[in-house]
C-alpha positions as CSV (number, residue, x, y, z in Angstrom):
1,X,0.0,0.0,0.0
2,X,1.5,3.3,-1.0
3,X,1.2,6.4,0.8
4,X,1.2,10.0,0.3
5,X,4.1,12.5,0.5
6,X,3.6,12.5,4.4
7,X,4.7,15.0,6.6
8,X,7.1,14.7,10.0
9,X,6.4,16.1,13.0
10,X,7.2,15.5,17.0
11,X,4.2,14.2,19.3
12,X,3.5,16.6,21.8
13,X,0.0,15.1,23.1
14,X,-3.0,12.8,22.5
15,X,-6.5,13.5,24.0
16,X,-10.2,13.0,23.5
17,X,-9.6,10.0,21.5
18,X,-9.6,11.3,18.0
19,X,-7.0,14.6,18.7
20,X,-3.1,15.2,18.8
21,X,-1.2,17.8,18.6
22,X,2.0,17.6,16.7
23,X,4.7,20.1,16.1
24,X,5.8,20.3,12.8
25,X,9.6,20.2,11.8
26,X,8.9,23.6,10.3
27,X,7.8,24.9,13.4
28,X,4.1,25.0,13.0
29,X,2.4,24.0,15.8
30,X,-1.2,21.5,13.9
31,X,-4.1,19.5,15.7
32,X,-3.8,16.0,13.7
33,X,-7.0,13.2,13.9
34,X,-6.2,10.8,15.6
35,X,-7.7,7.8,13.8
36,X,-7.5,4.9,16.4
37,X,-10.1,3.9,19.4
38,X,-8.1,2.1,21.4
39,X,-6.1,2.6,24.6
40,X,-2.8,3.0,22.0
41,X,-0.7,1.7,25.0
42,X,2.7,1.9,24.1
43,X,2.3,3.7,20.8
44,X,1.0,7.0,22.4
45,X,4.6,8.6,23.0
46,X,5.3,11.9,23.3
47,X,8.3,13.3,22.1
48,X,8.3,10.8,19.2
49,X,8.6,11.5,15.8
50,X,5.2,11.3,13.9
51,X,3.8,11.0,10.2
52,X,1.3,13.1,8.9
53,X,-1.1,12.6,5.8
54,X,-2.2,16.3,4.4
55,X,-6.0,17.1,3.3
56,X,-6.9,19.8,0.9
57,X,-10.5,18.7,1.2
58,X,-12.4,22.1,2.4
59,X,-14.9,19.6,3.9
60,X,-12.6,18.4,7.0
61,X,-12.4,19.8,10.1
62,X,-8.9,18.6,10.3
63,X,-6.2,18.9,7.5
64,X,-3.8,16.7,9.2
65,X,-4.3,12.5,10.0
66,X,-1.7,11.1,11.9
67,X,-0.4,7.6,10.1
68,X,2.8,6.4,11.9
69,X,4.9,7.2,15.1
70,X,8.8,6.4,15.0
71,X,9.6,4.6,18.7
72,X,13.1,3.6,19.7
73,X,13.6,-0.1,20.7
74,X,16.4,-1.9,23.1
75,X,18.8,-2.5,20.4
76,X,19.0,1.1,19.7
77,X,17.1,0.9,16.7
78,X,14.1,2.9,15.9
79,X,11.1,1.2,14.6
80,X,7.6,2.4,12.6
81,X,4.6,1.8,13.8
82,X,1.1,2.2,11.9
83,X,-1.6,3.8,14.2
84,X,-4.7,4.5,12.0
85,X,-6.7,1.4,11.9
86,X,-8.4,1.8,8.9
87,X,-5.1,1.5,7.2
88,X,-5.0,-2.3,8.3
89,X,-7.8,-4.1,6.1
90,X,-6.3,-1.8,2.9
91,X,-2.9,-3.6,4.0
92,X,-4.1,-6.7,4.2
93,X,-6.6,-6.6,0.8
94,X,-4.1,-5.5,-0.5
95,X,-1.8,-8.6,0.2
96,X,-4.4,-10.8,-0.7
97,X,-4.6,-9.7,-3.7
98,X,-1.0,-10.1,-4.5
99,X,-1.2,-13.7,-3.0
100,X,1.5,-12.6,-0.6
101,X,0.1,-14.7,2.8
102,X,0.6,-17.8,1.1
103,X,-2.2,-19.3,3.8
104,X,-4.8,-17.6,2.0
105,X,-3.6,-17.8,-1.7
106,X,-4.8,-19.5,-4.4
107,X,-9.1,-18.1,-4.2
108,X,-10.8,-16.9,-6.6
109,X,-12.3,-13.8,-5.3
110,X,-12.7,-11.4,-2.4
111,X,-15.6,-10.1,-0.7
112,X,-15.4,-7.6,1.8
113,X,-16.9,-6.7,5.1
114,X,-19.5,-10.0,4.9
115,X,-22.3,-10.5,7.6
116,X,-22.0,-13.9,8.9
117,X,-22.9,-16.0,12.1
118,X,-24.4,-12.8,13.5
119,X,-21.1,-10.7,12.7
120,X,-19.9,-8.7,10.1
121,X,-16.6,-9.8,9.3
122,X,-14.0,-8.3,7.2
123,X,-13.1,-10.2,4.4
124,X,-14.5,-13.8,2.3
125,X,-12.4,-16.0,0.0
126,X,-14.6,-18.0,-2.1
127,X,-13.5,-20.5,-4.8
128,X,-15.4,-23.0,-6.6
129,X,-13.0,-25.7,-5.7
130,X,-11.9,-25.0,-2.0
131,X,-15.0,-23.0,-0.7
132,X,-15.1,-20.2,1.2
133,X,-12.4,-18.4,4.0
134,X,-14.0,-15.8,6.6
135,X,-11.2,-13.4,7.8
136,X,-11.7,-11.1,10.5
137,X,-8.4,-9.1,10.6
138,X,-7.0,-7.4,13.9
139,X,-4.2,-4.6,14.0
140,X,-1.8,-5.4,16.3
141,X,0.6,-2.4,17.8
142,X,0.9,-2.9,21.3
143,X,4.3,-4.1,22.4
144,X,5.3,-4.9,26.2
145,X,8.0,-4.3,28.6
146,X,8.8,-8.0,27.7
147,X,9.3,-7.5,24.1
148,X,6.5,-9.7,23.1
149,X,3.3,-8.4,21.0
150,X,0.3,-8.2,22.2
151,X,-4.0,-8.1,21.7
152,X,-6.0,-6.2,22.1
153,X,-4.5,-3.1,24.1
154,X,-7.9,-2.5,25.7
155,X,-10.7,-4.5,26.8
156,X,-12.8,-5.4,23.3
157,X,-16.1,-6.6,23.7
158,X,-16.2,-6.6,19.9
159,X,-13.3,-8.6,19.5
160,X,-14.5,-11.7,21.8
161,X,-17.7,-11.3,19.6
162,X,-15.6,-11.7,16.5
163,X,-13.9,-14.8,17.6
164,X,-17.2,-16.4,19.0
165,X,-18.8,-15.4,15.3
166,X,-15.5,-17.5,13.8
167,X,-15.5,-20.4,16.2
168,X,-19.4,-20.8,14.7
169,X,-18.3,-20.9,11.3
170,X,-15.6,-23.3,12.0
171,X,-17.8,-26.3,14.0
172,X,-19.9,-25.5,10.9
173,X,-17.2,-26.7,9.1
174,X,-16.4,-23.3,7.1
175,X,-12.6,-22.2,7.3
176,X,-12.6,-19.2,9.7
177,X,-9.3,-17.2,10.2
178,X,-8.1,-14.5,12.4
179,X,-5.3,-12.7,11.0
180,X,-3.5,-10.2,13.1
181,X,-1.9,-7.7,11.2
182,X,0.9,-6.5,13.0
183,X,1.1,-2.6,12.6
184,X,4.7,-2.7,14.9
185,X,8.4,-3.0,12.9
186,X,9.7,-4.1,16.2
187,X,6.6,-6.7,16.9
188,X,7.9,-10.6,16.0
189,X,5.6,-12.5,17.8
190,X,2.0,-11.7,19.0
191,X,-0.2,-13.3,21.8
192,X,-3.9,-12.5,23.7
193,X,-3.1,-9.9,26.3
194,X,-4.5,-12.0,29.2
195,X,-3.3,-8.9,31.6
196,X,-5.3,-7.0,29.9
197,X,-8.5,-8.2,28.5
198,X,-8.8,-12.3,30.0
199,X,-12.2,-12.8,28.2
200,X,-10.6,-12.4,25.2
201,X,-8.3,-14.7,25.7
202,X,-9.9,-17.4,26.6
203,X,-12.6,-16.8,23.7
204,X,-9.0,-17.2,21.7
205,X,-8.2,-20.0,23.2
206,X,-11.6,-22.0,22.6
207,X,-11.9,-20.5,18.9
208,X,-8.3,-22.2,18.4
209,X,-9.1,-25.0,19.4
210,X,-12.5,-25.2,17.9
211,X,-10.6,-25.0,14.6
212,X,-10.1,-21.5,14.0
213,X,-6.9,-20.9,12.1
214,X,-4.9,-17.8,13.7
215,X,-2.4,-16.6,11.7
216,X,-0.3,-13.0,11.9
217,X,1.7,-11.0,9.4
218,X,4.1,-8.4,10.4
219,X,4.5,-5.0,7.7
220,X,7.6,-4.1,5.8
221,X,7.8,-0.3,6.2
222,X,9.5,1.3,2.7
223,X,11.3,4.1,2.9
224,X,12.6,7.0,1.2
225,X,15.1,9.4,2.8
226,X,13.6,8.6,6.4
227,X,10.0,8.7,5.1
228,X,7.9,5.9,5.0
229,X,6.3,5.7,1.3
230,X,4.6,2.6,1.2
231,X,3.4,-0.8,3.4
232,X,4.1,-4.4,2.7
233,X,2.6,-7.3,4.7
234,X,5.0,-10.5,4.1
235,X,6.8,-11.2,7.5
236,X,4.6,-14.2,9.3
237,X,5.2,-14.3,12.9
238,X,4.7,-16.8,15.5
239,X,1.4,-16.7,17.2
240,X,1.9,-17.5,21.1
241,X,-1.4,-19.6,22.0
């Protein structure tokens, strides 16, 4: 997925959800959306450096979206990560398409955001030959103290109804996936955040091993100069059950 000639900033504070306010390396001092609902534990860092998307469209409130934060890691490295959510399914059609997740390669065609087993879910695979896939696709970003990925980075009702909607299809004998797309450079394995939301966990655990297939795919950030230009998703990562 390619992006926009973004702009750099520094993160000086996120507040009432959808807000931040970023200085701009030319001084300018902009209110950004914030596109993300969640808790954005560990990706919420002031003093980082930020990516901004511009609007010219008259019509927003806000001609600023913030895309991606810069965070250092422990080996000294700095690493990209992708907060706007909605960015994740174009990621991810996008690498189905391309037949990149070689899991999911091979169907026919691709349906999106399909109501099913009282759920709407984001994406269906559908060949004549091997059927159908239901993927519901979850953007991964938080990262612990431990150095391990985690989901979801605040208690998600929706999410345990997801995976309850999935484990349906599969004991229906429909192939069901959950595919985390891991939004974090410096992510390389992901589990459920038991600390955080246990319900969710153990709905992961019984959707496993009701025959849910759980698979995660890391993003490959391009850059140019320093600025990332476009997102890949081939890096498959371990999922910690």
């Amino acid at each position: 997925m390619a992006y926009p000639a973004l702009v750099p900033g520094t993160l000086l504070k996120r507040y009432k959800r959808f807000l931040a306010d970023v200085r701009l390396d030319d001084g300018r001092e902009v209110v950004a959306h914030c596109p993300n609902t969640g808790s954005m534990k560990a990706v919420n860092v002031p003093g980082c450096r930020v990516w901004l998307s511009p609007s010219d469209n008259p019509k927003r409130k806000l001609a600023w979206t913030w895309e991606f934060i810069e965070l250092p890691q422990a080996n000294g490295q700095v690493a990209i990560a992708s907060v706007h959510t909605g960015r994740a399914n174009r990621i991810v059609e996008a690498a189905l398409e391309a037949g990149a997740l070689a899991p999911l390669a091979g169907y026919v065609s691709l349906h999106r955001e399909v109501t099913v087993a009282d759920a709407r879910l984001d994406f269906m695979l559908d060949d004549p030959e091997r059927g159908r896939a239901y993927i519901e696709v979850k953007q991964v970003t938080l990262k612990e103290q431990d150095g391990h990925g985690y989901f979801p980075d605040s208690v998600s009702v929706r999410g345990t109804k997801h995976l309850h909607s999935l484990r349906v299809l599969a004991e229906q004998g429909e192939r069901a996936v959950l595919l985390f797309c891991v939004a974090h450079e410096g992510i390389a394995d992901v589990a459920a955040a038991a600390h955080i939301d246990a319900t969710y966990a153990a709905a992961l655990a019984q959707a496993a091993a009701s025959g849910v297939e759980v698979l995660a795919y890391g993003i490959d950030v391009a850059r140019e100069q320093g600025r990332p230009i476009e997102v890949g998703l081939t890096r498959r990562l371990p999922v910690r059950l």
